[in-house]
Backbone as JSON Lines, residues from 0, in Angstrom:
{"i":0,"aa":"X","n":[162.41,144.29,52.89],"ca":[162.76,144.75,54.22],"c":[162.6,143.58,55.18]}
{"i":1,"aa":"X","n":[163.34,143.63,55.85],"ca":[163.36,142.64,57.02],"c":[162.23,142.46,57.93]}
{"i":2,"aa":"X","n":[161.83,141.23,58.52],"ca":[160.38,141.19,59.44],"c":[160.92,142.09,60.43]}
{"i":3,"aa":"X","n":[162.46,141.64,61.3],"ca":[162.29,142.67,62.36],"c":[161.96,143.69,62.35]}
{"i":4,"aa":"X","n":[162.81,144.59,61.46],"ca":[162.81,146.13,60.69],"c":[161.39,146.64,60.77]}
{"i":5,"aa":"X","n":[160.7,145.71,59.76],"ca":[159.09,146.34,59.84],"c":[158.58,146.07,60.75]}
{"i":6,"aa":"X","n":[158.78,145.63,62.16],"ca":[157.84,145.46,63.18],"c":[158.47,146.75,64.33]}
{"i":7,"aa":"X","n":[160.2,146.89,63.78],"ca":[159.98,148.02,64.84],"c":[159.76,149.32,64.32]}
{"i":8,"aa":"X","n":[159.77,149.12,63.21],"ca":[158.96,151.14,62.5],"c":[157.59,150.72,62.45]}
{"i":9,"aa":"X","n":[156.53,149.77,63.03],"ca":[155.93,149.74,63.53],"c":[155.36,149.91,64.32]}
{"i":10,"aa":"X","n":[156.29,149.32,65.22],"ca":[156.44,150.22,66.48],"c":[156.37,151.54,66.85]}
{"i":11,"aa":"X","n":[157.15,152.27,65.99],"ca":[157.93,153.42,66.29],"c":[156.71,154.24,65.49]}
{"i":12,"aa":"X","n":[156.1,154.13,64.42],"ca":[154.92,154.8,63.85],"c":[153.87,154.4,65.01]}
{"i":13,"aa":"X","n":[153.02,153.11,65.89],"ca":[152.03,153.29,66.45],"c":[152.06,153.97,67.63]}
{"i":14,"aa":"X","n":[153.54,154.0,67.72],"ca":[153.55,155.05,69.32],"c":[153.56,156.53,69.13]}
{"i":15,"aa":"X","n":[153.95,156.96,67.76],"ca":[153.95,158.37,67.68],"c":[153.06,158.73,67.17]}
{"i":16,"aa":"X","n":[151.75,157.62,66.9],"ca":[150.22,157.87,66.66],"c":[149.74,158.48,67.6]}
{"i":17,"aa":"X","n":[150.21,157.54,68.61],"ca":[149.38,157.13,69.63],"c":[149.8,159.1,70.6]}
{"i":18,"aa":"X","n":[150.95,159.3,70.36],"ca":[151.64,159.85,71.17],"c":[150.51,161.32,70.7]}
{"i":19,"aa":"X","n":[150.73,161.66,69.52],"ca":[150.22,162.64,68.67],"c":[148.76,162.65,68.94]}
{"i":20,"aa":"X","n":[147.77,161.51,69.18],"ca":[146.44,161.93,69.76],"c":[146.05,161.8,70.83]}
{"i":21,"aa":"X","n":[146.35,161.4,71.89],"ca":[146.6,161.83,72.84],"c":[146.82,162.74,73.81]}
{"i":22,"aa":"X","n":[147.81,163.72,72.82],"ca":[148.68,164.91,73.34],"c":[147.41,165.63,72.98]}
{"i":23,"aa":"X","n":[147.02,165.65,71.52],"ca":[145.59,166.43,71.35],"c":[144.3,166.52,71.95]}
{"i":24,"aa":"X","n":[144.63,165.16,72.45],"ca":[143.21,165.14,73.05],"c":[143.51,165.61,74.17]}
{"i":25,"aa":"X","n":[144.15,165.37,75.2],"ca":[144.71,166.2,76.59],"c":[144.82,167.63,76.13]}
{"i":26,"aa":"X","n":[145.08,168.41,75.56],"ca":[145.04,169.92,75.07],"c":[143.53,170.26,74.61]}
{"i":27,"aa":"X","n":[142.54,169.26,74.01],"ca":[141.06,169.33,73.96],"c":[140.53,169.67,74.95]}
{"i":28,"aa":"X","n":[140.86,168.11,76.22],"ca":[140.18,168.68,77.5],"c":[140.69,169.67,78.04]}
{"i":29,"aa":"X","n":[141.71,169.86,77.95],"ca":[142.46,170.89,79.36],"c":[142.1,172.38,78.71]}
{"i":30,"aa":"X","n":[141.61,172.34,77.49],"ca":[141.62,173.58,76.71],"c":[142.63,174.68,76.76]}
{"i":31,"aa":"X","n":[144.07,173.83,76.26],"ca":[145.42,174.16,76.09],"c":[145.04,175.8,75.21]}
{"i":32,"aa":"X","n":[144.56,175.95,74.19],"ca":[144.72,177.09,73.32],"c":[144.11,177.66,74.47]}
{"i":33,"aa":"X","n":[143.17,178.0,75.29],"ca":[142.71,178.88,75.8],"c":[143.44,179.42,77.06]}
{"i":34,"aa":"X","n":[144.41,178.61,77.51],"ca":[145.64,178.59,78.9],"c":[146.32,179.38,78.08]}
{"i":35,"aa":"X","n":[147.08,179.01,76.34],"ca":[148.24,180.16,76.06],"c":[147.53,181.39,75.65]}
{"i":36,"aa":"X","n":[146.35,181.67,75.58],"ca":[146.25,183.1,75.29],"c":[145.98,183.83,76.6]}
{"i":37,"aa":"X","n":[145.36,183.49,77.29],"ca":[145.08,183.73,78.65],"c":[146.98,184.24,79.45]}
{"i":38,"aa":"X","n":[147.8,182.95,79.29],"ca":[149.38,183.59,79.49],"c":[149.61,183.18,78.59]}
{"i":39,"aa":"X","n":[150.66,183.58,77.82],"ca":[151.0,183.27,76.59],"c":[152.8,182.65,77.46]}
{"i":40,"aa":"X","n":[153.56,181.85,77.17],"ca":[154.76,181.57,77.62],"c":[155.89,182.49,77.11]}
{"i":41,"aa":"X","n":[156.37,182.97,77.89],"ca":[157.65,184.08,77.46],"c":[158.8,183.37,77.08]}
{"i":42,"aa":"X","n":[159.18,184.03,76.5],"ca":[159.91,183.58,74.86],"c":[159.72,182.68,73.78]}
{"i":43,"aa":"X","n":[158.61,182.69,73.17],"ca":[158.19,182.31,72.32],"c":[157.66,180.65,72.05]}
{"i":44,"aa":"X","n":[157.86,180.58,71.21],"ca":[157.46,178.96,70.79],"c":[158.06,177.73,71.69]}
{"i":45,"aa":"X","n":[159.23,177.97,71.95],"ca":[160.25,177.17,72.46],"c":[160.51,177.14,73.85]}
{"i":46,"aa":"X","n":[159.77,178.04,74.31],"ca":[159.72,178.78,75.83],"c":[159.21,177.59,76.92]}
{"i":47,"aa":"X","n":[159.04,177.26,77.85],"ca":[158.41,176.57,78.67],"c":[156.76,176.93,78.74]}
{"i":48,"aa":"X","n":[155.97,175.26,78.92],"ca":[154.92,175.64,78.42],"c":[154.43,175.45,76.71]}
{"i":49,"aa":"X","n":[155.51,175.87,76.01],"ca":[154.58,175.8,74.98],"c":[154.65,174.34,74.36]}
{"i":50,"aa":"X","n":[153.27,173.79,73.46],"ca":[153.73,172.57,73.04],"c":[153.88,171.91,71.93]}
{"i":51,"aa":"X","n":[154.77,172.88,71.65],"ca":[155.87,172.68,70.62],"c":[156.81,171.88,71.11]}
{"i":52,"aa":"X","n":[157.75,172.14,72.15],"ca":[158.09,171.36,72.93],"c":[158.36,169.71,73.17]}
{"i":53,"aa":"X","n":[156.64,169.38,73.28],"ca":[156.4,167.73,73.31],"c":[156.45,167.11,72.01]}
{"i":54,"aa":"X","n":[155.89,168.43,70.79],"ca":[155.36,167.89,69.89],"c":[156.67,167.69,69.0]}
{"i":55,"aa":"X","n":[157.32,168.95,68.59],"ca":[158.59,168.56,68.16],"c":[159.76,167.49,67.81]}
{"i":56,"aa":"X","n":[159.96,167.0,68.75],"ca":[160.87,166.1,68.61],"c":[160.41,164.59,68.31]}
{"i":57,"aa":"X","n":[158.94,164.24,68.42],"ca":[158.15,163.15,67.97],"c":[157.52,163.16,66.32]}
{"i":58,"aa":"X","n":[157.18,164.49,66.22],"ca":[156.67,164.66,64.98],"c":[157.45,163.7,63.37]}
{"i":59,"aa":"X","n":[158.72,164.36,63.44],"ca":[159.47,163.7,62.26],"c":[159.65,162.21,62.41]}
{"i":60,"aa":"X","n":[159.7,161.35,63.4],"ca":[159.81,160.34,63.71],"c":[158.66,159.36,63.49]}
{"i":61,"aa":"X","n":[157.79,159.78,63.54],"ca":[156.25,159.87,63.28],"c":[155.73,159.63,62.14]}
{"i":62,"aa":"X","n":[156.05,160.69,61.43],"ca":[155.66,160.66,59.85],"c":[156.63,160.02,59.14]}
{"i":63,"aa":"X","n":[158.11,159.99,59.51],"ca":[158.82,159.22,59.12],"c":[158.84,157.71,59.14]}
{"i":64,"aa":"X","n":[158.21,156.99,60.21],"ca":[158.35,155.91,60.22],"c":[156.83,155.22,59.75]}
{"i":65,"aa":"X","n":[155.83,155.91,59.7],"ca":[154.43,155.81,59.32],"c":[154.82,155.36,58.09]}
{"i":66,"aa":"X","n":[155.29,156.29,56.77],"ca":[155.38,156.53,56.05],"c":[156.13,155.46,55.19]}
{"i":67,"aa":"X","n":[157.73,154.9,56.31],"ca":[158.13,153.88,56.16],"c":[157.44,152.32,56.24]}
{"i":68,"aa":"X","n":[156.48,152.41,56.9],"ca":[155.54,151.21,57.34],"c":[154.68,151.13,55.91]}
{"i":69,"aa":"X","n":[154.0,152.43,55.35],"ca":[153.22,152.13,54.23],"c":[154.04,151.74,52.96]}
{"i":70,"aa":"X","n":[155.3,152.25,52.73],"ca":[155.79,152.03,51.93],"c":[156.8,150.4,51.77]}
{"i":71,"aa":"X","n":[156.81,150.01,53.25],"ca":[156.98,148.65,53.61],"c":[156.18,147.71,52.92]}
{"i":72,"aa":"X","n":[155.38,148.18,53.44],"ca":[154.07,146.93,52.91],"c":[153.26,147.03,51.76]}
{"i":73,"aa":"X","n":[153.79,147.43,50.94],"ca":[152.8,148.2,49.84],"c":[152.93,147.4,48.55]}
{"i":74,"aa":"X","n":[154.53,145.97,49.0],"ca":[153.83,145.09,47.95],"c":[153.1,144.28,48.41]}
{"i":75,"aa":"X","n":[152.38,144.04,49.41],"ca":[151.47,142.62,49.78],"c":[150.07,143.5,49.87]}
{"i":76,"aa":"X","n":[149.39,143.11,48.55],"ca":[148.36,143.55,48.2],"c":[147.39,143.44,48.97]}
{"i":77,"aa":"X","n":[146.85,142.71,49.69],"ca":[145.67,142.75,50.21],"c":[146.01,143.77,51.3]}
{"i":78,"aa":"X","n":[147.16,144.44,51.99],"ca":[147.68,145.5,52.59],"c":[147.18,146.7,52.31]}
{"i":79,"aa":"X","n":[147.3,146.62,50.52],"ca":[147.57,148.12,50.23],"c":[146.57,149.06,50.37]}
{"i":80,"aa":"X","n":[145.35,148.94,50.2],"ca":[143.78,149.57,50.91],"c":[144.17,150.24,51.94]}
{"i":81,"aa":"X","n":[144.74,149.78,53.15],"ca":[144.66,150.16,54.82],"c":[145.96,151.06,54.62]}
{"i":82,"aa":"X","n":[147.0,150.34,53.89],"ca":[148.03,151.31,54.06],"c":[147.91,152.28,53.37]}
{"i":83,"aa":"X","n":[147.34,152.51,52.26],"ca":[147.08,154.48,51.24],"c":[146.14,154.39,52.42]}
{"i":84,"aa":"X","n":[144.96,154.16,53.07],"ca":[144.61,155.1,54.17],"c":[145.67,155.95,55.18]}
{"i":85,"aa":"X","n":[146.09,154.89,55.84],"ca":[147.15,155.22,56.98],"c":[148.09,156.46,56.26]}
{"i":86,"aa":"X","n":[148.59,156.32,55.08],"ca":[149.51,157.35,54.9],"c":[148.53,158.61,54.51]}
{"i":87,"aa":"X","n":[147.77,158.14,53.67],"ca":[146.72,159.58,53.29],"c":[146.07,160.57,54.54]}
{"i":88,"aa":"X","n":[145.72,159.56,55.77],"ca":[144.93,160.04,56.85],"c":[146.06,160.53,57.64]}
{"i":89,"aa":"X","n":[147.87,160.11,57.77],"ca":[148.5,161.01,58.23],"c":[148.68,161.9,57.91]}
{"i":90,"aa":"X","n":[148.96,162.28,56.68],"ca":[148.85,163.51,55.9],"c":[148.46,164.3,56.1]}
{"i":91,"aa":"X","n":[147.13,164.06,56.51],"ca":[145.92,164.7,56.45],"c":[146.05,165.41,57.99]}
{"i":92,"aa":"X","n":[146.38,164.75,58.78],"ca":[146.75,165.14,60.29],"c":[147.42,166.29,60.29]}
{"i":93,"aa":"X","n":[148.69,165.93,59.67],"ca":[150.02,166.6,59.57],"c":[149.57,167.59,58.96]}
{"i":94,"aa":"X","n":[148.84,167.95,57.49],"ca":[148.46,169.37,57.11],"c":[147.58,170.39,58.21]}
{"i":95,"aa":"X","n":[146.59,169.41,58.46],"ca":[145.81,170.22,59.62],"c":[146.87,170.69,61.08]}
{"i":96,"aa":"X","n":[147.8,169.98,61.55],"ca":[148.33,170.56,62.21],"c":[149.17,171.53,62.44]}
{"i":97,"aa":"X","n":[149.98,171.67,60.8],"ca":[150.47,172.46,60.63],"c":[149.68,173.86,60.23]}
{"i":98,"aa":"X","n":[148.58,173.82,60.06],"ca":[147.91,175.12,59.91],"c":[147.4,175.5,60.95]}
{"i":99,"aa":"X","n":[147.09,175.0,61.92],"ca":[147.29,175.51,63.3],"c":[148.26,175.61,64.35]}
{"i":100,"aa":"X","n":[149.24,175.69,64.12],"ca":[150.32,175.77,64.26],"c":[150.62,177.29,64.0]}
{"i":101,"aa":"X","n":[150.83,177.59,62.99],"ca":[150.64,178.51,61.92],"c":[149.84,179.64,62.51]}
{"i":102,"aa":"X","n":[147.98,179.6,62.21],"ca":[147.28,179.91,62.18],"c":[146.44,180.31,63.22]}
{"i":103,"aa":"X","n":[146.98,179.59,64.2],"ca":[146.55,179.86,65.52],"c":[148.04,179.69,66.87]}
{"i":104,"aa":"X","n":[148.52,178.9,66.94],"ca":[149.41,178.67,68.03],"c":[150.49,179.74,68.27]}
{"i":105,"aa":"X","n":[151.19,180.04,66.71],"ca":[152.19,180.98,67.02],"c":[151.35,182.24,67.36]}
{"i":106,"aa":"X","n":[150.24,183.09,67.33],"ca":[149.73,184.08,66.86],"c":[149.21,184.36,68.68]}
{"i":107,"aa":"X","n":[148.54,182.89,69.63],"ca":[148.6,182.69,70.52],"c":[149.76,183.01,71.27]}
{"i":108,"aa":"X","n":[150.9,182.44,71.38],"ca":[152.1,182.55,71.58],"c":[152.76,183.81,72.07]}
{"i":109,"aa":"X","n":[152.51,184.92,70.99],"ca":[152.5,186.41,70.33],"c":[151.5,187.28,71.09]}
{"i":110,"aa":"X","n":[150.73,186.39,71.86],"ca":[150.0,187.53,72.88],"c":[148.67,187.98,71.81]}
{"i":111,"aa":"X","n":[147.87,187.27,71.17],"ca":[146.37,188.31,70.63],"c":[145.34,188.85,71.79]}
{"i":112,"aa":"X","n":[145.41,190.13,70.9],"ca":[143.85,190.73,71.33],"c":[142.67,189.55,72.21]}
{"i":113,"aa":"X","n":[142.38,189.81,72.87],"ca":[141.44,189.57,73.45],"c":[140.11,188.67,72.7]}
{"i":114,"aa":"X","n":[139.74,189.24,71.87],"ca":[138.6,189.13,70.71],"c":[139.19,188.25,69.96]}
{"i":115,"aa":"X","n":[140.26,188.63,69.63],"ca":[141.22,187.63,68.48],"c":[141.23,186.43,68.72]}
{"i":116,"aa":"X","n":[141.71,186.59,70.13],"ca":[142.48,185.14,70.64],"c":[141.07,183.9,70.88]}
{"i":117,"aa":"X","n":[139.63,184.36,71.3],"ca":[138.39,184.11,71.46],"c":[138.47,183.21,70.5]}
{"i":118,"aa":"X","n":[138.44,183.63,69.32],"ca":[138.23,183.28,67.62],"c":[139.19,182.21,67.26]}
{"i":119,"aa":"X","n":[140.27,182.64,67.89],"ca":[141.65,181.69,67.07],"c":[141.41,180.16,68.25]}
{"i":120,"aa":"X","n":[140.93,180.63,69.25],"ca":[140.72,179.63,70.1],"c":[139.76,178.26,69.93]}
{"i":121,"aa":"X","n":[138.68,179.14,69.34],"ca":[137.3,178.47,68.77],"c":[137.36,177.59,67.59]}
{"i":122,"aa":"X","n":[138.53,178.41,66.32],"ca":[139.26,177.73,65.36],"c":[139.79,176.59,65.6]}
{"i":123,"aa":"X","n":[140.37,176.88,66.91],"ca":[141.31,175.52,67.22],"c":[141.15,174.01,67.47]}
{"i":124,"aa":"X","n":[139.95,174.85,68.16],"ca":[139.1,173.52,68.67],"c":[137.95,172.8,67.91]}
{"i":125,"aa":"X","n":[137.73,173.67,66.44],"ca":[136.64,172.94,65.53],"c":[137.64,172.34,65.17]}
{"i":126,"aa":"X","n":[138.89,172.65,64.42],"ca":[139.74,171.61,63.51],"c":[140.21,170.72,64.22]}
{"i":127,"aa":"X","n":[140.53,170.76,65.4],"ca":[141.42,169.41,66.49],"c":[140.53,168.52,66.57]}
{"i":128,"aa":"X","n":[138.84,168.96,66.62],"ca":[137.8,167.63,66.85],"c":[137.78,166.84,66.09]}
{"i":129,"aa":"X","n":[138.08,167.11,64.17],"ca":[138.65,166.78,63.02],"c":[139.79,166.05,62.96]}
{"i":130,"aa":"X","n":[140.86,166.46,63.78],"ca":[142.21,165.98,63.53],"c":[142.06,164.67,64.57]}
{"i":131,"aa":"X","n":[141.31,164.52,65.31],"ca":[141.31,163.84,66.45],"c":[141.0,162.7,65.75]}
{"i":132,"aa":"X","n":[139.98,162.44,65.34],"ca":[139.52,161.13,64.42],"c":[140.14,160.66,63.28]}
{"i":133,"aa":"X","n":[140.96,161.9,62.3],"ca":[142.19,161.7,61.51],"c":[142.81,161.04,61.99]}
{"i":134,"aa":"X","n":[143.69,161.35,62.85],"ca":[144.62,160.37,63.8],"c":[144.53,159.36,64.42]}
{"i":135,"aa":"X","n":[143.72,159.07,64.92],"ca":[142.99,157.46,65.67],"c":[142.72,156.82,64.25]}
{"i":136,"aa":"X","n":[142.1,157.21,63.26],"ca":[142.04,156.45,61.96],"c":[143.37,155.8,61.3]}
{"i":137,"aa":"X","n":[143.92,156.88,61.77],"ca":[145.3,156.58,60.64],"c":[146.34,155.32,61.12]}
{"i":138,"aa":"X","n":[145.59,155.25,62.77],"ca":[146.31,154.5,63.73],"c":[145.92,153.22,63.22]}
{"i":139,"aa":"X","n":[144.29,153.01,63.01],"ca":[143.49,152.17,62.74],"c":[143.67,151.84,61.39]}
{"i":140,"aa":"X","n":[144.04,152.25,60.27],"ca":[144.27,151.71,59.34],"c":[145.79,151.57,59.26]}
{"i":141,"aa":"X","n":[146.66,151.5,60.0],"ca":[148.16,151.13,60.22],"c":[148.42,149.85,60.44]}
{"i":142,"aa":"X","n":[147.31,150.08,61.65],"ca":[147.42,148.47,62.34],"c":[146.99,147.27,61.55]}
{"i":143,"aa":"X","n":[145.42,147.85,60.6],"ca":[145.14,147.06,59.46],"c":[145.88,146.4,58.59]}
{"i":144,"aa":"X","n":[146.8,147.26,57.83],"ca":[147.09,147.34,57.17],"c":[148.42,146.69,57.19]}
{"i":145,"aa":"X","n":[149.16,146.86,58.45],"ca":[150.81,146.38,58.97],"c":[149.97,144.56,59.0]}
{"i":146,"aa":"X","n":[149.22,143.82,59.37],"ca":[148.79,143.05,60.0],"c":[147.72,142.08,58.75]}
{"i":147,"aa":"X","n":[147.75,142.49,57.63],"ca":[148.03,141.96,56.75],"c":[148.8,141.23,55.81]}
């Protein structure tokens, strides 16, 4: 692959790191899950408000070009350590997010019970404290790893 090539899916993976924890961590402080159950946004997922929204259209681009970066560099060995992190620790993001997603956001979304929403809220916010350091890692072993 070309130097340019790999420096701009470089690019294009550390910004949709960057973009992806960030967004989490601003929904940490602002305590986003607890705003959509409180109003939930009318019409669903896609509705204004929800953030699906932001997250959507960055996501594939994201894992796509991450993914491209590890698999870039994965013959220059002293690389390859940082990069199976970077792709393993996105992974790892990406599963956890998608189960809250899932597991909590749409269900939010959908208007829960009172009690429910308490719980799914509390859920949200043990696994995001998790995903939060996933993601800054994955950033951190990208950069390692590209920079080798």
């Amino acid at each position: 692959m070309r130097p340019r090539l790999r420096a701009h899916l470089r690019t294009a993976a550390e910004v949709g790191l960057a973009h992806w924890f960030f967004g989490n961590l601003y929904e940490e402080v602002v305590g986003m899950p607890a705003r959509m159950a409180e109003h939930p946004p009318a019409g669903g997922p896609f509705a204004a408000g929800s953030p699906v929204r932001y997250y959507l259209p960055a996501a594939p681009l994201t894992l796509a070009a991450t993914f491209a970066c590890v698999v870039a560099g994965w013959g220059r060995r002293p690389a390859r350590p940082a990069l199976a992190a970077a792709g393993l620790l996105t992974a790892t993001g990406a599963v956890m997010t998608g189960h809250l997603v899932r597991a909590v956001n749409l269900r939010l979304l959908d208007g829960a019970e009172p009690d429910r929403a308490q719980r799914l809220v509390r859920h949200w916010h043990r696994v995001n404290r998790v995903r939060l350091p996933v993601v800054a890692a994955a950033a951190v072993a990208l950069a390692i790893g590209a920079r080798r």
